[in-house]
PDB file of N, CA, C and O in Angstrom:
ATOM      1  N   UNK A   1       0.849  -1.178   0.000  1.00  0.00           N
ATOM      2  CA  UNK A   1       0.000   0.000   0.000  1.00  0.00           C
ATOM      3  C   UNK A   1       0.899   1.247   0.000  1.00  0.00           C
ATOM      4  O   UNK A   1       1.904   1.555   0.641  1.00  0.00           O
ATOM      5  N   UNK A   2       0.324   1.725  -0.752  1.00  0.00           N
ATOM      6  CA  UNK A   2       1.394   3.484  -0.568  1.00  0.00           C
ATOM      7  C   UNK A   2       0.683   4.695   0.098  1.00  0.00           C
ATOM      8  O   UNK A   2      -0.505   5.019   0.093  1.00  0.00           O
ATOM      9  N   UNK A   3       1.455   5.096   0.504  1.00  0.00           N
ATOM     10  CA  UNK A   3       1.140   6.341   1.425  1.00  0.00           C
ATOM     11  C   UNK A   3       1.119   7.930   0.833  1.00  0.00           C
ATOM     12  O   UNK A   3       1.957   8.819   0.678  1.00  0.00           O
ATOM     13  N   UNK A   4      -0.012   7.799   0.645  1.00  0.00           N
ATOM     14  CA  UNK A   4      -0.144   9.904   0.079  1.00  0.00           C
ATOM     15  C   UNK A   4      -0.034  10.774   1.129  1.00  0.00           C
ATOM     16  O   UNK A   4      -0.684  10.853   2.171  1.00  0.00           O
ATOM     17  N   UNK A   5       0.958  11.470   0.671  1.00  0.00           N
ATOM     18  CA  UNK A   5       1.536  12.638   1.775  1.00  0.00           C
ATOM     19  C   UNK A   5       0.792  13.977   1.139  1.00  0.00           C
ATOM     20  O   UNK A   5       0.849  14.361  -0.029  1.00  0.00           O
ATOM     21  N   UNK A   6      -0.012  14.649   2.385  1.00  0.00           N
ATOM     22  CA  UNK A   6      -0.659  16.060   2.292  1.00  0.00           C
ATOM     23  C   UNK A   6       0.161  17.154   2.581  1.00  0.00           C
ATOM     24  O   UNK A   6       0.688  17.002   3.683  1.00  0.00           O
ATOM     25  N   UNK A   7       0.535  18.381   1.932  1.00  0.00           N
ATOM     26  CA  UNK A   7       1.101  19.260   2.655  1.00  0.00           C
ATOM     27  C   UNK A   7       0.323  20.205   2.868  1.00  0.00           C
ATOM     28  O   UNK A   7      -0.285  20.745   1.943  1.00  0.00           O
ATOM     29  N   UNK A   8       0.227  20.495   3.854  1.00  0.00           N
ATOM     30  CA  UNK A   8      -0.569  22.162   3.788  1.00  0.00           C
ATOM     31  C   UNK A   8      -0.396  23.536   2.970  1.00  0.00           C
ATOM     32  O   UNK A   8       0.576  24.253   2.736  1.00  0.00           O
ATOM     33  N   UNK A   9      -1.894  23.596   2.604  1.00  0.00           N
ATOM     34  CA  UNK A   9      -1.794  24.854   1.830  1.00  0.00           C
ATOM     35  C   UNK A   9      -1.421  26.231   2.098  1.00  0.00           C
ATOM     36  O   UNK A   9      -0.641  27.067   1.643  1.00  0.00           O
ATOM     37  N   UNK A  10      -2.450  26.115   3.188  1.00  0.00           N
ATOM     38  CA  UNK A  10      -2.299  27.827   4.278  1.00  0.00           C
ATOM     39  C   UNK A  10      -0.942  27.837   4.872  1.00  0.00           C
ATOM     40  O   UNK A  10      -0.296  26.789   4.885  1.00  0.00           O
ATOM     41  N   UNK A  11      -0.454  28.931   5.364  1.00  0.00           N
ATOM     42  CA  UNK A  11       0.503  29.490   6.112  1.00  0.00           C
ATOM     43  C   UNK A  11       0.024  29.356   7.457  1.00  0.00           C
ATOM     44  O   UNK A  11       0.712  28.959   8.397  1.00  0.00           O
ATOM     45  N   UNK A  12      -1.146  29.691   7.515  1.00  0.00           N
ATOM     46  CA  UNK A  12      -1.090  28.849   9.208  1.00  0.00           C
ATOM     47  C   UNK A  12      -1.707  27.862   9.330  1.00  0.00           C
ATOM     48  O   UNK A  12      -2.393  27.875  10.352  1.00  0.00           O
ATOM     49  N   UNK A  13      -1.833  26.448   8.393  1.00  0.00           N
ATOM     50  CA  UNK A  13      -1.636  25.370   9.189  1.00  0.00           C
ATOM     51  C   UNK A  13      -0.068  25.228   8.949  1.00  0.00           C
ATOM     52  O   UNK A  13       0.506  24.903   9.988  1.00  0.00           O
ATOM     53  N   UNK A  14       0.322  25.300   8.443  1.00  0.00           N
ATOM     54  CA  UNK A  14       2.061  25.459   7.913  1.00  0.00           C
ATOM     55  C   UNK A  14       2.521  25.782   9.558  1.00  0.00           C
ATOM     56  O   UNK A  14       3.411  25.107  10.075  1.00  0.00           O
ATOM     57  N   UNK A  15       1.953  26.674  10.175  1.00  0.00           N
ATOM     58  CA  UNK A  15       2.826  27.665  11.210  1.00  0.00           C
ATOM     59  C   UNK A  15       2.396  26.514  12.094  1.00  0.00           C
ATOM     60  O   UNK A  15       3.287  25.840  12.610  1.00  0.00           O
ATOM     61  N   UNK A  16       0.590  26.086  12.422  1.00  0.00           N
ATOM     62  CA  UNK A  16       0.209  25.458  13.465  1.00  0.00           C
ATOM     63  C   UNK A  16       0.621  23.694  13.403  1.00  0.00           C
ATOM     64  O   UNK A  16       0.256  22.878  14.249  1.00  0.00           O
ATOM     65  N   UNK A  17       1.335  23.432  12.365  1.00  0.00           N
ATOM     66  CA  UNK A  17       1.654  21.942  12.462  1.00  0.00           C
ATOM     67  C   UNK A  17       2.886  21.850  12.629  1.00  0.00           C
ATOM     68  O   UNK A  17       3.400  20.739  12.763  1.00  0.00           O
ATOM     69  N   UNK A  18       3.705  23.125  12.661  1.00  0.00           N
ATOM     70  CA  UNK A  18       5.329  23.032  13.185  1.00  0.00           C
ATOM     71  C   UNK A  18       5.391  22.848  14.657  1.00  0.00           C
ATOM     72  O   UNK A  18       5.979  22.027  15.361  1.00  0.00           O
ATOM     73  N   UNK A  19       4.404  24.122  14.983  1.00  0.00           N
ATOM     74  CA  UNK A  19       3.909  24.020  16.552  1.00  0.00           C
ATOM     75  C   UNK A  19       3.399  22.790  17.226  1.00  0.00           C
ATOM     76  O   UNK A  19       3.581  22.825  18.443  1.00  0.00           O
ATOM     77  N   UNK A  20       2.924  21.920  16.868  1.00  0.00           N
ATOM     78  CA  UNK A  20       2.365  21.106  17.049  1.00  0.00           C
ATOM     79  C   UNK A  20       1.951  19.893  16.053  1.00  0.00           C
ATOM     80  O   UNK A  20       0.779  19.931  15.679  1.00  0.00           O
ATOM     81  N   UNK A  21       2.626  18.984  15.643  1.00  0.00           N
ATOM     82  CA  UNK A  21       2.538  17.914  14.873  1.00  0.00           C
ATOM     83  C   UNK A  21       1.312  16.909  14.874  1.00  0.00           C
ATOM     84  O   UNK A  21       0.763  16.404  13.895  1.00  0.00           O
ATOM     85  N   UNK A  22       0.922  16.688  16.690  1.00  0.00           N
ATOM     86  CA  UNK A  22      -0.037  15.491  16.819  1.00  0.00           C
ATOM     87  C   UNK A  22      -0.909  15.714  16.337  1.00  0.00           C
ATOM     88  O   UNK A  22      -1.606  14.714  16.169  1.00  0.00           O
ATOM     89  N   UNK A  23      -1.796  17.660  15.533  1.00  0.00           N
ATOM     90  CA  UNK A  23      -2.464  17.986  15.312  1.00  0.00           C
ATOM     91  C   UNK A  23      -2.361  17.953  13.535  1.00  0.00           C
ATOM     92  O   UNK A  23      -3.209  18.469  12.806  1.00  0.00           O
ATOM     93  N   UNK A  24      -1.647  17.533  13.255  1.00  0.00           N
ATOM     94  CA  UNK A  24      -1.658  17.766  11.932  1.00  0.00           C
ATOM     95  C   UNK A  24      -2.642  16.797  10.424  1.00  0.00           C
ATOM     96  O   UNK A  24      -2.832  16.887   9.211  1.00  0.00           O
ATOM     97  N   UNK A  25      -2.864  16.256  11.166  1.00  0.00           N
ATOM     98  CA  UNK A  25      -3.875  15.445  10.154  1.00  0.00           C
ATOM     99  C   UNK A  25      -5.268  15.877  10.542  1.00  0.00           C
ATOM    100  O   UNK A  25      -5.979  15.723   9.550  1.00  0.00           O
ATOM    101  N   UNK A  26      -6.029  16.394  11.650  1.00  0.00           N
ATOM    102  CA  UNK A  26      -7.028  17.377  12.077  1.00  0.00           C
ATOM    103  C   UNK A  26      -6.958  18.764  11.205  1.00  0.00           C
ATOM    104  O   UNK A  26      -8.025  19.133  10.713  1.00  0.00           O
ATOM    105  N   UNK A  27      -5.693  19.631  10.952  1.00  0.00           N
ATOM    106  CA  UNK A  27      -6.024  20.361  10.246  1.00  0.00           C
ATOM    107  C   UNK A  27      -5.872  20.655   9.029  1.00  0.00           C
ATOM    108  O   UNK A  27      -6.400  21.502   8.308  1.00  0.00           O
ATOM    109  N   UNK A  28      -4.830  19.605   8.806  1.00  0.00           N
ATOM    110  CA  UNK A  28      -5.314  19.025   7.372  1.00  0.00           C
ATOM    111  C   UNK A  28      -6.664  19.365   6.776  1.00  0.00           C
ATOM    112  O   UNK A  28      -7.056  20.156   5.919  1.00  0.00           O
ATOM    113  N   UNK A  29      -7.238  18.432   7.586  1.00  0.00           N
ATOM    114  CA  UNK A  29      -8.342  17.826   6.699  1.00  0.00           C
ATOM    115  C   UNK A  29      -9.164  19.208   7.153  1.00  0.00           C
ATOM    116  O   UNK A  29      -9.664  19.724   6.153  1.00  0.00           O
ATOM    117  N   UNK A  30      -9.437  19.926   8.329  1.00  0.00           N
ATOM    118  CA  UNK A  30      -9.974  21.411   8.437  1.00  0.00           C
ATOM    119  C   UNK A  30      -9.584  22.267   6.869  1.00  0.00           C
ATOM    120  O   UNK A  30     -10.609  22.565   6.255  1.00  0.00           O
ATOM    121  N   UNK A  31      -8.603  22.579   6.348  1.00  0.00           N
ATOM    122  CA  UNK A  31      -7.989  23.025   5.654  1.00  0.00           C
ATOM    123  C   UNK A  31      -8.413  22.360   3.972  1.00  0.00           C
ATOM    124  O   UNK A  31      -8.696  23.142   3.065  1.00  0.00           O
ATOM    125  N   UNK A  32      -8.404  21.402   3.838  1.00  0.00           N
ATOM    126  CA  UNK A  32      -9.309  20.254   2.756  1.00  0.00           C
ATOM    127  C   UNK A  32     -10.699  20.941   2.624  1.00  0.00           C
ATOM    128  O   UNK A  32     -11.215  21.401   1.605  1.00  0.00           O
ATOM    129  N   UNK A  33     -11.319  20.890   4.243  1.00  0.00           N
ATOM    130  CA  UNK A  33     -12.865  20.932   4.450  1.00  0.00           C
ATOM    131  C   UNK A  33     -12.803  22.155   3.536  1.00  0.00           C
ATOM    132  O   UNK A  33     -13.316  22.225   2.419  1.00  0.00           O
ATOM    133  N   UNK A  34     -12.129  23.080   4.137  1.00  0.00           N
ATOM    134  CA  UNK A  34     -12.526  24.570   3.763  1.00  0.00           C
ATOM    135  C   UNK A  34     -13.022  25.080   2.636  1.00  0.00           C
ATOM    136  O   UNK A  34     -14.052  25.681   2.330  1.00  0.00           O
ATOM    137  N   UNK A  35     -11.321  24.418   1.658  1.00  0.00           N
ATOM    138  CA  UNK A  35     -11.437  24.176   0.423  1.00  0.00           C
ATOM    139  C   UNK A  35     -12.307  23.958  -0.430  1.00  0.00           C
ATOM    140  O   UNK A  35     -12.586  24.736  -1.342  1.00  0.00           O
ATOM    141  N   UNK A  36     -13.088  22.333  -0.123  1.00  0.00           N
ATOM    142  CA  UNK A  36     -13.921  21.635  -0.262  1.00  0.00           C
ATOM    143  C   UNK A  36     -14.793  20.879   0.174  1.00  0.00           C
ATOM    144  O   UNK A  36     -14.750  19.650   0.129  1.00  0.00           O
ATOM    145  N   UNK A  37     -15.738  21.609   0.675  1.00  0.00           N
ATOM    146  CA  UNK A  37     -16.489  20.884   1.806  1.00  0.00           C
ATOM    147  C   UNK A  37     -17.449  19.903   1.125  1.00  0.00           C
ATOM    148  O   UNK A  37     -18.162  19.983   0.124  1.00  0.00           O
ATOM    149  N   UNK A  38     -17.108  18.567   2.395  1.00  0.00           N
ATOM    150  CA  UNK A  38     -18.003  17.335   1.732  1.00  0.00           C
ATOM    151  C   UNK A  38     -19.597  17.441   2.433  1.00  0.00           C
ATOM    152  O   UNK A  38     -20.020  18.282   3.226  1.00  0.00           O
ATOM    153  N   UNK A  39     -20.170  16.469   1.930  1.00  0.00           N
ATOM    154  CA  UNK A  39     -21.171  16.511   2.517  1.00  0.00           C
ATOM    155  C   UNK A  39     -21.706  15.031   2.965  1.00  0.00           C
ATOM    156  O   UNK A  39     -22.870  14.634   2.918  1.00  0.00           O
ATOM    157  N   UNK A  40     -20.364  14.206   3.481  1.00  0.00           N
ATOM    158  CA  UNK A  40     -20.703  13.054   4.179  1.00  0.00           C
ATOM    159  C   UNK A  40     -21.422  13.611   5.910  1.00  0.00           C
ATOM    160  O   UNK A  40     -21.346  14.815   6.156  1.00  0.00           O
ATOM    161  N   UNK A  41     -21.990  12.785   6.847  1.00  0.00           N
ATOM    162  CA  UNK A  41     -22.497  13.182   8.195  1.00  0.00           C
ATOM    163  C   UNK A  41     -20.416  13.170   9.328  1.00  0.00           C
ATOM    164  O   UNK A  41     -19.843  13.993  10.044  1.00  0.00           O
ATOM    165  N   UNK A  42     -20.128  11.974   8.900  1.00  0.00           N
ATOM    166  CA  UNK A  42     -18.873  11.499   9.677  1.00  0.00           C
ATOM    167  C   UNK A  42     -17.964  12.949   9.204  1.00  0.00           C
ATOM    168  O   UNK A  42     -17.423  13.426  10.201  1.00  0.00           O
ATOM    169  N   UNK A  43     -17.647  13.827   7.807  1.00  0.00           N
ATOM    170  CA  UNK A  43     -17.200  14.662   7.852  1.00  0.00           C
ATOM    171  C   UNK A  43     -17.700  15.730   8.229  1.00  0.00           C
ATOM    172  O   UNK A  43     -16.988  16.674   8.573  1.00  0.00           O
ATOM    173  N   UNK A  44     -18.847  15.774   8.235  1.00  0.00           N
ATOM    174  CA  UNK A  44     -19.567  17.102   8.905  1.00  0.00           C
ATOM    175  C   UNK A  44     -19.103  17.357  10.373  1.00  0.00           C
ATOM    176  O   UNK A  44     -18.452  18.304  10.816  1.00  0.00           O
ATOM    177  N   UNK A  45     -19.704  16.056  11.129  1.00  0.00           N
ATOM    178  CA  UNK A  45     -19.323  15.891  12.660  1.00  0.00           C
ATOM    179  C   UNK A  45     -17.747  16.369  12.676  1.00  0.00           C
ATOM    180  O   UNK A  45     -17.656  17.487  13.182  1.00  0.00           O
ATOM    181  N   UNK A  46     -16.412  15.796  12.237  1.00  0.00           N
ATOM    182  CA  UNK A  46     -15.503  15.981  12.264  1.00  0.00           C
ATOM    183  C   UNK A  46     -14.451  17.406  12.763  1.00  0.00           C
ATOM    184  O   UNK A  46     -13.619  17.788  13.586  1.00  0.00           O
ATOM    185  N   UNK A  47     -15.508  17.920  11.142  1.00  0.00           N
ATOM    186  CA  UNK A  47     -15.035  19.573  10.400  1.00  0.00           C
ATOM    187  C   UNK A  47     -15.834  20.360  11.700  1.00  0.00           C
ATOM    188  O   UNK A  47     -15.387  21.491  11.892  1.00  0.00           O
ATOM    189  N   UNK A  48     -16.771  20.014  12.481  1.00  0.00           N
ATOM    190  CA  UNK A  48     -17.590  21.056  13.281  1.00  0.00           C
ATOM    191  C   UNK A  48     -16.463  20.673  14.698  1.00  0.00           C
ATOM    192  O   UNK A  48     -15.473  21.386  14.861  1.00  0.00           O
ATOM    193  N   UNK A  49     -16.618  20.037  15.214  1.00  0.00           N
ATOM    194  CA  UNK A  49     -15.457  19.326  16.394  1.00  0.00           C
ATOM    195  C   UNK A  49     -14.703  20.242  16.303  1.00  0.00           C
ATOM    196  O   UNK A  49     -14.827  21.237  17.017  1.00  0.00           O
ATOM    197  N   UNK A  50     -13.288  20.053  14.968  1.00  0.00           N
ATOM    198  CA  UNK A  50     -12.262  20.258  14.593  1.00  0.00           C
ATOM    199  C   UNK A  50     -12.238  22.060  15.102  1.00  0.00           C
ATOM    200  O   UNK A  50     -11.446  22.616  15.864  1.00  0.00           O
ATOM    201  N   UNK A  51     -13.058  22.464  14.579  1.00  0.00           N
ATOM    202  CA  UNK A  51     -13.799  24.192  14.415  1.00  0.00           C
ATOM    203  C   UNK A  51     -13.726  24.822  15.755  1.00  0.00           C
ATOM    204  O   UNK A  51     -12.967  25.746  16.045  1.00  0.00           O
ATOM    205  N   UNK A  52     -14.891  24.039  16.845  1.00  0.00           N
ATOM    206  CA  UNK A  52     -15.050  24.072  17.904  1.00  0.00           C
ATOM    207  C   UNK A  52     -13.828  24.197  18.877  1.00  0.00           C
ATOM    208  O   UNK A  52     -13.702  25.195  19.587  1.00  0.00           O
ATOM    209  N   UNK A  53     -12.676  22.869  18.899  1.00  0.00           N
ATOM    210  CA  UNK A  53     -11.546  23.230  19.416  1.00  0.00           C
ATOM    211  C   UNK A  53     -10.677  24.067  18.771  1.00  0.00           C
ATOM    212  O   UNK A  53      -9.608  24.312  19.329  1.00  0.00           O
ATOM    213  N   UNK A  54     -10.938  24.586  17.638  1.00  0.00           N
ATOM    214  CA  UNK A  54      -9.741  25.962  17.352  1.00  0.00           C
ATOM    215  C   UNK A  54     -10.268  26.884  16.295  1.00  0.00           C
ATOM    216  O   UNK A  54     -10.010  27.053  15.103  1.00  0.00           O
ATOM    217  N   UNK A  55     -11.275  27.536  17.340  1.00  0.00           N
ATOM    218  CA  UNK A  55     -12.055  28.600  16.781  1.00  0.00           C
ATOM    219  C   UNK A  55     -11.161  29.705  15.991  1.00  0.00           C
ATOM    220  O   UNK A  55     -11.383  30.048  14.830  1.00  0.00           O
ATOM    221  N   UNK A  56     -10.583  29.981  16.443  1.00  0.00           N
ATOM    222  CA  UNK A  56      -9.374  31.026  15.777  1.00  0.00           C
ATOM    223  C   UNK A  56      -8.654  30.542  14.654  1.00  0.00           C
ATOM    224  O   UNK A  56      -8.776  31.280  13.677  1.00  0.00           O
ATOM    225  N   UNK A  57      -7.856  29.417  14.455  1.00  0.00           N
ATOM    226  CA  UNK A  57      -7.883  28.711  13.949  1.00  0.00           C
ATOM    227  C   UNK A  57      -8.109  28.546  12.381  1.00  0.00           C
ATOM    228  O   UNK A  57      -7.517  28.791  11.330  1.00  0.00           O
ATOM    229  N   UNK A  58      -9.319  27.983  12.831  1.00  0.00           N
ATOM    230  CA  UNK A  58      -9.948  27.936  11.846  1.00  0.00           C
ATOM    231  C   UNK A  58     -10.891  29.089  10.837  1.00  0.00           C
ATOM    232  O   UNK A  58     -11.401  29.004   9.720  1.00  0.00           O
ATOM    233  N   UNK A  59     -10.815  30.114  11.826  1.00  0.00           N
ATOM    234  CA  UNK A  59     -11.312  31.797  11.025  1.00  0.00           C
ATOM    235  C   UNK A  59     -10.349  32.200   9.992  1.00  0.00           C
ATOM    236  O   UNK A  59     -10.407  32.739   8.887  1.00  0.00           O
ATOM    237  N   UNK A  60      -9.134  31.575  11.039  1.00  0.00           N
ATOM    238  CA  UNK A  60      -7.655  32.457  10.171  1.00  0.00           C
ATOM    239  C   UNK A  60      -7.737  31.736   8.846  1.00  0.00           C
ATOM    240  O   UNK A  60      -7.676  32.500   7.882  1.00  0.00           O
ATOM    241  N   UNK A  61      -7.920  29.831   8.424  1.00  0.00           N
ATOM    242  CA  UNK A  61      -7.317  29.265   7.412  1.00  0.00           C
ATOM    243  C   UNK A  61      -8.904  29.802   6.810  1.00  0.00           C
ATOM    244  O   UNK A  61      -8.931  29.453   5.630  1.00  0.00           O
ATOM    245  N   UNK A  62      -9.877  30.325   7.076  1.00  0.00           N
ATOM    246  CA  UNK A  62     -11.213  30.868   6.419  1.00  0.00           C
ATOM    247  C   UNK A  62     -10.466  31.951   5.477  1.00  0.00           C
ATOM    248  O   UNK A  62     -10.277  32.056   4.265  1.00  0.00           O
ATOM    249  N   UNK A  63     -10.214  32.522   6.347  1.00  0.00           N
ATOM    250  CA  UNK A  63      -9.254  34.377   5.881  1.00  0.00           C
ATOM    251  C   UNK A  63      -8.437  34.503   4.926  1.00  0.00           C
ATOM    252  O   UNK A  63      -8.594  35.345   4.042  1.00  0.00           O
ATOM    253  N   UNK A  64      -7.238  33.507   4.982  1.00  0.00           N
ATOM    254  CA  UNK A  64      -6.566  33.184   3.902  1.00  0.00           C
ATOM    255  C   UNK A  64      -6.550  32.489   2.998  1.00  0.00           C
ATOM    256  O   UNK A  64      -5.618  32.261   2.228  1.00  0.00           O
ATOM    257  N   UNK A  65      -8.140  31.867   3.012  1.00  0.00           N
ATOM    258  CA  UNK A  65      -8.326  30.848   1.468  1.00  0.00           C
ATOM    259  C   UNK A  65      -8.915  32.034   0.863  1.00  0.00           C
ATOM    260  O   UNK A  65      -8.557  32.485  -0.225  1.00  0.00           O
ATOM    261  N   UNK A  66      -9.937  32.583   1.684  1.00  0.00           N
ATOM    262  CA  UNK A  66     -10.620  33.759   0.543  1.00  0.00           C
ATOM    263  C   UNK A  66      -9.611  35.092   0.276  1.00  0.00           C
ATOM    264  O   UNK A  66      -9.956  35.972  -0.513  1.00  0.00           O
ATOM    265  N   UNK A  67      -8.767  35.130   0.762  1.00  0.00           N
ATOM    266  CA  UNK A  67      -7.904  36.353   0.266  1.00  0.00           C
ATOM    267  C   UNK A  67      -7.015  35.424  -0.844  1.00  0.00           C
ATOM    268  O   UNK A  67      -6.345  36.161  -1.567  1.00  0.00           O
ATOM    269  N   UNK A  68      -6.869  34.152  -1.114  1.00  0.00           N
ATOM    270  CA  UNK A  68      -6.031  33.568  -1.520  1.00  0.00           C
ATOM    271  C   UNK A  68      -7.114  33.756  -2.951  1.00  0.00           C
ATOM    272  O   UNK A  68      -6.845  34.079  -4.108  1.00  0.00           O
ATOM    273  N   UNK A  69      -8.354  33.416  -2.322  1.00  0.00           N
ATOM    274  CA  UNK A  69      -9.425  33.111  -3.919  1.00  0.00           C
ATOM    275  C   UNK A  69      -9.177  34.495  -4.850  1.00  0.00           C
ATOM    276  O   UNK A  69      -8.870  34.655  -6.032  1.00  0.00           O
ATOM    277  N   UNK A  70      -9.454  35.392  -3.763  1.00  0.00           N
ATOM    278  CA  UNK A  70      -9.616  37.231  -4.268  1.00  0.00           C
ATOM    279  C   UNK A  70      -8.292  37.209  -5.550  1.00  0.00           C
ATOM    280  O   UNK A  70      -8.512  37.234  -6.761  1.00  0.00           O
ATOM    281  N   UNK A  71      -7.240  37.168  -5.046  1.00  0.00           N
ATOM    282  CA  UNK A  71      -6.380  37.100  -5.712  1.00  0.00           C
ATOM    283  C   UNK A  71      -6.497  36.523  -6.806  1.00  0.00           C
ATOM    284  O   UNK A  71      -6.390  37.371  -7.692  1.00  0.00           O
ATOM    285  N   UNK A  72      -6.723  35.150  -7.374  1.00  0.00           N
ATOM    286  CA  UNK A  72      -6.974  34.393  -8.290  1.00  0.00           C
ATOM    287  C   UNK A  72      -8.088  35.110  -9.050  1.00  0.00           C
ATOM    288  O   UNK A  72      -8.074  35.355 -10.256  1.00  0.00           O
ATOM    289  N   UNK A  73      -8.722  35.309  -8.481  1.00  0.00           N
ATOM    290  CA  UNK A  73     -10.062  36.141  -9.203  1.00  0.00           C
ATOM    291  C   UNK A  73      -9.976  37.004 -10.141  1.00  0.00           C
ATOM    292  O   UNK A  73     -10.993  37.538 -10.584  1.00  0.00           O
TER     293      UNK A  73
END
């Protein structure tokens, strides 16, 4: 089996997974969600959790996808 490696897009999960590693597949996939939000129930529950423990967080990788979109635009 092979292993697909994610890197983060944002600058701060970039910043928050140096800080903290055990967290890094949580905001990953926060960071995925953002992107592209699914609409399974198990990812819903997840992405809201995920949110909940890092309210800030998760505003900031909000902030810099849409300033990231603006740009592209």
């Amino acid at each position: 089996m092979t292993e697909t490696r994610v890197f983060p897009y944002t600058r701060v999960v970039r910043r928050a997974i140096q800080e903290d590693s055990r967290t890094a597949g949580d905001l990953l996939f926060l960071e995925r969600w953002e992107m592209r939000p699914q609409d399974s129930v198990g990812a819903v529950l997840r992405v809201a959790q995920i949110r909940r423990a890092n309210p800030d967080l998760a505003a900031e990788v909000r902030a810099e996808l849409a300033e990231a979109e603006e740009q592209h635009s």
